[in-house]
Wavefront OBJ file of the C-alpha trace (Angstrom):
o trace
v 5.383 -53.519 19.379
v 4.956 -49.834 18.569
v 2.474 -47.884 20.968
v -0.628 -45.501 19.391
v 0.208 -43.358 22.287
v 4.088 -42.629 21.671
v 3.530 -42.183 17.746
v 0.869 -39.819 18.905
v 2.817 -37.953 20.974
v 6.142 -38.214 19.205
v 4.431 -36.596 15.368
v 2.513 -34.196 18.256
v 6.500 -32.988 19.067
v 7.596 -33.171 15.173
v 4.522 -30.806 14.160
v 4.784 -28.401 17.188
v 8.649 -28.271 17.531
v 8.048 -27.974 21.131
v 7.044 -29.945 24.090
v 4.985 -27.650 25.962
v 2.316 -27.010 22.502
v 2.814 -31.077 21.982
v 1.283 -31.857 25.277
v -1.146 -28.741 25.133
v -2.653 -30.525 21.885
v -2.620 -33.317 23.289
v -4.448 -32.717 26.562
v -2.037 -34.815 28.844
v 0.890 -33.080 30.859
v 4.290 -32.342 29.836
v 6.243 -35.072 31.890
v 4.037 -37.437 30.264
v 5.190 -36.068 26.755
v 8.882 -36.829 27.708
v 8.373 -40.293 29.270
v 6.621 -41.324 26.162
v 8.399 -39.846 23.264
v 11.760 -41.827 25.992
v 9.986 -44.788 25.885
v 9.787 -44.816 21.924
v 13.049 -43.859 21.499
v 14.461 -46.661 23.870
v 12.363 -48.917 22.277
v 13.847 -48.082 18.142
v 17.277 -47.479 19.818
v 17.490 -43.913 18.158
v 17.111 -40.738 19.245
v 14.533 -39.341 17.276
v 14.910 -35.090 18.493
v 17.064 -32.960 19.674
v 15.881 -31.037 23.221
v 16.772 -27.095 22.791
v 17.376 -25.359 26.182
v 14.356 -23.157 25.746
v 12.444 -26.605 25.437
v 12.407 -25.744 21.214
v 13.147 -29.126 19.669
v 14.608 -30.524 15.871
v 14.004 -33.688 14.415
v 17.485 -35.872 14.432
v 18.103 -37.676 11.298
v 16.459 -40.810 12.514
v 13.330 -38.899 13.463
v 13.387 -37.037 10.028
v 12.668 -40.545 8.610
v 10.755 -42.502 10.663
v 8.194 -39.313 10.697
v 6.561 -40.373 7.388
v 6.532 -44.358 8.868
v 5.172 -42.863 12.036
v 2.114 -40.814 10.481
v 1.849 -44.218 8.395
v 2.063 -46.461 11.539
v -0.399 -44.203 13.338
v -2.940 -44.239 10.823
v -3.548 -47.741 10.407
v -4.077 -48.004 14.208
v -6.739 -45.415 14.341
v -8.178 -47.329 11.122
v -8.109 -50.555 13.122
v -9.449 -48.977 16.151
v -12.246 -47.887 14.161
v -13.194 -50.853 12.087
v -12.873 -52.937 15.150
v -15.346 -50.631 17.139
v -17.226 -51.093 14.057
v -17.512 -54.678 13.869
v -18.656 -55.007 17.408
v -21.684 -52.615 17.035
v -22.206 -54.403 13.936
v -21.257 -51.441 11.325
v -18.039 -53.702 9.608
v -17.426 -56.880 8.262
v -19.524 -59.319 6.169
v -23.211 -58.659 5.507
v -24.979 -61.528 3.600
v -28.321 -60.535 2.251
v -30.657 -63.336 0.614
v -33.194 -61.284 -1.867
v -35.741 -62.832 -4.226
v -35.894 -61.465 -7.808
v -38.880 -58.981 -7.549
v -36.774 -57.375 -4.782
v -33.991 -56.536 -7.470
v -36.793 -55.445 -10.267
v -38.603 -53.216 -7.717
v -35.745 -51.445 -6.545
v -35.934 -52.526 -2.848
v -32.648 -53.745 -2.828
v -30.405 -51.225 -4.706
v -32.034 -48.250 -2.359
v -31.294 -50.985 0.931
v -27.224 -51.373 -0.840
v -27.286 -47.314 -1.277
v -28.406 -46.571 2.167
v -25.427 -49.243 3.668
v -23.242 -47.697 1.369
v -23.656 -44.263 2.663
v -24.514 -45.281 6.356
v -21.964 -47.943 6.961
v -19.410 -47.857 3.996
v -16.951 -50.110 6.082
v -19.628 -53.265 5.517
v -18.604 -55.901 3.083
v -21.984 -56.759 1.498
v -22.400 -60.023 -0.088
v -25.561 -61.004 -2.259
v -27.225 -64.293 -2.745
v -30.409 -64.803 -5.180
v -32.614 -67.143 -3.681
v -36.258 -67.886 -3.257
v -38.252 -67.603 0.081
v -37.969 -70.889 1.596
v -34.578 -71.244 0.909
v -34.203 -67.761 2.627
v -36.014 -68.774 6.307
v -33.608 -72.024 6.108
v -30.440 -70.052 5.843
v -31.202 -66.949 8.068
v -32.008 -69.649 10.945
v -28.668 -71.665 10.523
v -27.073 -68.198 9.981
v -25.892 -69.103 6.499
v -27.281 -65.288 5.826
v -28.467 -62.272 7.928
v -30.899 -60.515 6.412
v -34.008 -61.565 3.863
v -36.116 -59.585 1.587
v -38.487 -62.212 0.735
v -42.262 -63.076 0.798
v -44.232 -62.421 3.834
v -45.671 -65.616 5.786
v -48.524 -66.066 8.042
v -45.886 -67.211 10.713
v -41.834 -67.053 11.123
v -39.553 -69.616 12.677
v -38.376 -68.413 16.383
v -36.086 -65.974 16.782
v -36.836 -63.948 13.693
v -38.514 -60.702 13.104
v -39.854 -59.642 9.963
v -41.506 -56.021 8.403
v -43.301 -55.339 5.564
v -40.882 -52.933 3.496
v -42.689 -52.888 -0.390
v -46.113 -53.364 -1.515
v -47.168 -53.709 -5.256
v -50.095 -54.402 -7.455
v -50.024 -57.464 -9.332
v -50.461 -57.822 -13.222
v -50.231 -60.164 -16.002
v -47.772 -61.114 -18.042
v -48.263 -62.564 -21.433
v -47.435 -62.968 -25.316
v -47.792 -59.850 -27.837
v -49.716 -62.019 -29.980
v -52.536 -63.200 -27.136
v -56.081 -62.280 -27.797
v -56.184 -60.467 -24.502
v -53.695 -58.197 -25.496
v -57.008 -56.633 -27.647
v -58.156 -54.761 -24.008
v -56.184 -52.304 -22.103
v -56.988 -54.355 -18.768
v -58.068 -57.858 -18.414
v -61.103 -58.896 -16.636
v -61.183 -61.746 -14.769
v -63.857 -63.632 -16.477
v -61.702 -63.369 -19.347
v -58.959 -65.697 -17.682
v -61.212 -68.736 -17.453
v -59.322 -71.835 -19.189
v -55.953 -69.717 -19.116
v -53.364 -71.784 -17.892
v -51.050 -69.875 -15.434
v -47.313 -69.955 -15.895
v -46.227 -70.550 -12.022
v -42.759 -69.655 -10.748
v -42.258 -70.152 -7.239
v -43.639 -73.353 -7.602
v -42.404 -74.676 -4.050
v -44.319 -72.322 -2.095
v -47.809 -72.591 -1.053
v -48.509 -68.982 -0.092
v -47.427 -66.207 -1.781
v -48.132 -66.390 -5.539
v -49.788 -69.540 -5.544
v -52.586 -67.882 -3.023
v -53.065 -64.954 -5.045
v -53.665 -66.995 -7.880
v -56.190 -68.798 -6.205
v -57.735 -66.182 -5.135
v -57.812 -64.845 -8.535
v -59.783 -67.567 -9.882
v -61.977 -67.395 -6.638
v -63.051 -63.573 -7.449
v -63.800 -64.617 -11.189
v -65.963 -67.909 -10.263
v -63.628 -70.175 -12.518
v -61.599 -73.216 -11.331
v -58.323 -73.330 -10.145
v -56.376 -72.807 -14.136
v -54.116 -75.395 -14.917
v -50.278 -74.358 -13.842
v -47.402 -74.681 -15.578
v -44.643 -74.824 -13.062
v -41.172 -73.098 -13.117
v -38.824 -72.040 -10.548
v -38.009 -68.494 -11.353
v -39.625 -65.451 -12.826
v -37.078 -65.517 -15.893
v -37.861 -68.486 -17.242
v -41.678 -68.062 -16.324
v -41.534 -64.790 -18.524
v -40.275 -66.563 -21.345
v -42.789 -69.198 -21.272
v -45.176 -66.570 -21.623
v -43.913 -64.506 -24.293
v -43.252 -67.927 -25.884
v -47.372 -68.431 -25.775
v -47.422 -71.174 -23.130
v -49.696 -69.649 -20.653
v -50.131 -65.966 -18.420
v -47.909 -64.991 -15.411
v -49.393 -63.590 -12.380
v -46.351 -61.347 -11.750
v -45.418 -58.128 -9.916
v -45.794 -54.876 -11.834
v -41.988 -54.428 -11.073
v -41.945 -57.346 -13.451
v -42.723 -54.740 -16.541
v -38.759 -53.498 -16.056
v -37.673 -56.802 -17.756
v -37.326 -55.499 -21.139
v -38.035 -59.385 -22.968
v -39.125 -59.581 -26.394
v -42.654 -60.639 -27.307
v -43.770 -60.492 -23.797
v -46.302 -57.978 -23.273
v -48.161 -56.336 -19.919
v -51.892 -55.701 -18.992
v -53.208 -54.970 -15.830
v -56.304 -56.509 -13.876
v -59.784 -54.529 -14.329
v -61.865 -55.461 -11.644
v -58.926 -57.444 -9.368
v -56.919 -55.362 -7.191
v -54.716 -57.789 -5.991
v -50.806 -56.760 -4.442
v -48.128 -58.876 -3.101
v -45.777 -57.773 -0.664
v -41.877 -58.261 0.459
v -40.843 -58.371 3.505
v -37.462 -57.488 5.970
v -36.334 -60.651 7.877
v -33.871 -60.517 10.411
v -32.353 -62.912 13.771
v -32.920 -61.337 16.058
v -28.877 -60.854 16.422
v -28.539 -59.673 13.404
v -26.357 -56.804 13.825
v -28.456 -53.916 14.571
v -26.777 -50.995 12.846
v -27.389 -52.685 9.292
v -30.653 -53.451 10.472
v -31.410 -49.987 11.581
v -30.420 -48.689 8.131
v -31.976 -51.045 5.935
v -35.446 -50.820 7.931
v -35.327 -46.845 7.629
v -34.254 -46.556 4.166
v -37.483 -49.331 3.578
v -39.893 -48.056 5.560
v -42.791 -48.260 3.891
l 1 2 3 4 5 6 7 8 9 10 11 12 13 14 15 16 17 18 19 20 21 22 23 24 25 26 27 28 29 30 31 32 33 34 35 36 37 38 39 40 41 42 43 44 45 46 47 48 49 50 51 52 53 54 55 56 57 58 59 60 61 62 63 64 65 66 67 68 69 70 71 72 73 74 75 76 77 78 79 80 81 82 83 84 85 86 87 88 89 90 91 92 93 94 95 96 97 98 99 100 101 102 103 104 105 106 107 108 109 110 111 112 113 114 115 116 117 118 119 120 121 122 123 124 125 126 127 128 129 130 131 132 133 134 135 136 137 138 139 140 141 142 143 144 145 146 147 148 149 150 151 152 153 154 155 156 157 158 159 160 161 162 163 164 165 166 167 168 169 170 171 172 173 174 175 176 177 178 179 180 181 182 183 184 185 186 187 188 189 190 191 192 193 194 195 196 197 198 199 200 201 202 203 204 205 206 207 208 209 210 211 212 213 214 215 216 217 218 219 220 221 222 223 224 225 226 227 228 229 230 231 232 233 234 235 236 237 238 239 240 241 242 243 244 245 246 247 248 249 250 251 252 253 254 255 256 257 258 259 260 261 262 263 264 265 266 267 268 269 270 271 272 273 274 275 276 277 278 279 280 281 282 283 284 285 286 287 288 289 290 291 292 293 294
């Protein structure tokens, strides 16, 4: 097996010409040059330059070719050195993210993938779209590493988790609704609306905030229509099926017939949030949670 140490020392000689300079640049003493660049040349059974008697050196045939396959050989070492002390601080390797859709509309994610990219280029990050609960599930069995999801109340142990995005909430419905007459809706206006409801497996989140919705405008709880992702929930609505309660990131889904109004007298926000193991590898971490800080 070739040594880092005797390519080093041996394209050290081939640049310098000289043993003296090689070991100079090098930092280590001149006997140390000789045993080395020996040891190399015992080991390829060639000699690989030609000693001058004022210590002034050539390259010998054999070391005229093997220089290009020694810079080669040399570089992938100090690539593998590097990626390895990468992986152990946590800076290399796979990095599975689980994200929910508003964190793509908003723009949370792509500046979180552009701060990786420029921090830690040597990551391999790998995406997965999936809702909240699914999320907590899959960080704790360690099917993922990091979640931009909903906030809870409460967090299974070993996870940590930080508000990173914050946004007002609207409504989303048909161009041809009557409440597309007002620039902003009021919420006595939504009474007998039924509510197009993605997310429909959570209890918190949007389901609260529509609750609280019809709380603040002294109306029952509206008759949902359930659906399990913001896509199809949009088209329900442009489709005239009911109103979304939906992030205002949700107006960068450019979907025909489906129209945007914000709240008048309702100033409601939902939030995502960073969750983490607390082993998730902590330079990613470090990078995602400044790049997000809110």
């Amino acid at each position: 097996m070739l040594d880092g140490d005797q390519l080093e020392v041996f394209l050290a000689i081939a640049e310098t010409r000289h043993f003296v300079r090689a070991a100079d640049r090098l930092g280590i003493a001149q006997s140390v040059v000789s045993k080395r660049l020996q040891r190399l040349e015992d080991r390829l059974g060639a000699r690989l330059v030609t000693r001058g008697s004022r210590k002034d050196v050539t390259l010998t045939r054999a070391g005229q070719l093997f220089l290009d396959e020694a810079r080669a050989a040399l570089a992938s070492l100090r690539q593998a050195e590097r990626i390895g002390r990468n992986i152990a601080r946590g800076a290399a390797g796979p990095l599975r993210i689980g994200y929910v859709f508003s964190a793509a509309m908003s723009g949370t994610l792509a500046r979180a993938l552009r701060a990786l990219r420029d921090a830690l280029p040597d990551l391999d990050v790998r995406l997965s779209l999936m809702e909240t609960p699914v999320q907590f599930d899959r960080i704790v069995s360690g099917e993922i590493d990091i979640g931009l999801t909903r906030p809870r109340p409460s967090y299974p142990p070993a996870i940590t988790a930080r508000t990173v995005h914050r946004e007002r909430l609207v409504l989303a419905l048909a161009d041809d609704h009557p409440l597309t007459r007002h620039a902003a809706v009021r919420l006595a206006d939504l009474a007998g609306e039924p509510f197009i409801m993605p997310q429909f497996h959570e209890e918190v989140g949007l389901a609260e905030a529509v609750r609280d919705l019809s709380r603040a405008g002294g109306f029952p709880m509206p008759t949902l229509h359930r659906t399990d992702d913001f896509i199809s929930a949009a088209v329900l609505a442009a489709a005239g099926r009911g109103v979304v309660l939906a992030p205002a990131s949700l107006q960068h889904l450019a979907l025909d017939g489906l129209t945007f109004r914000p709240l008048a007298d309702h100033a409601a926000t939902v939030e995502l949030a960073l969750v983490c193991r607390d082993d998730t590898p902590a330079a990613a971490r470090g990078v995602i949670e400044k790049a997000l800080a809110l």
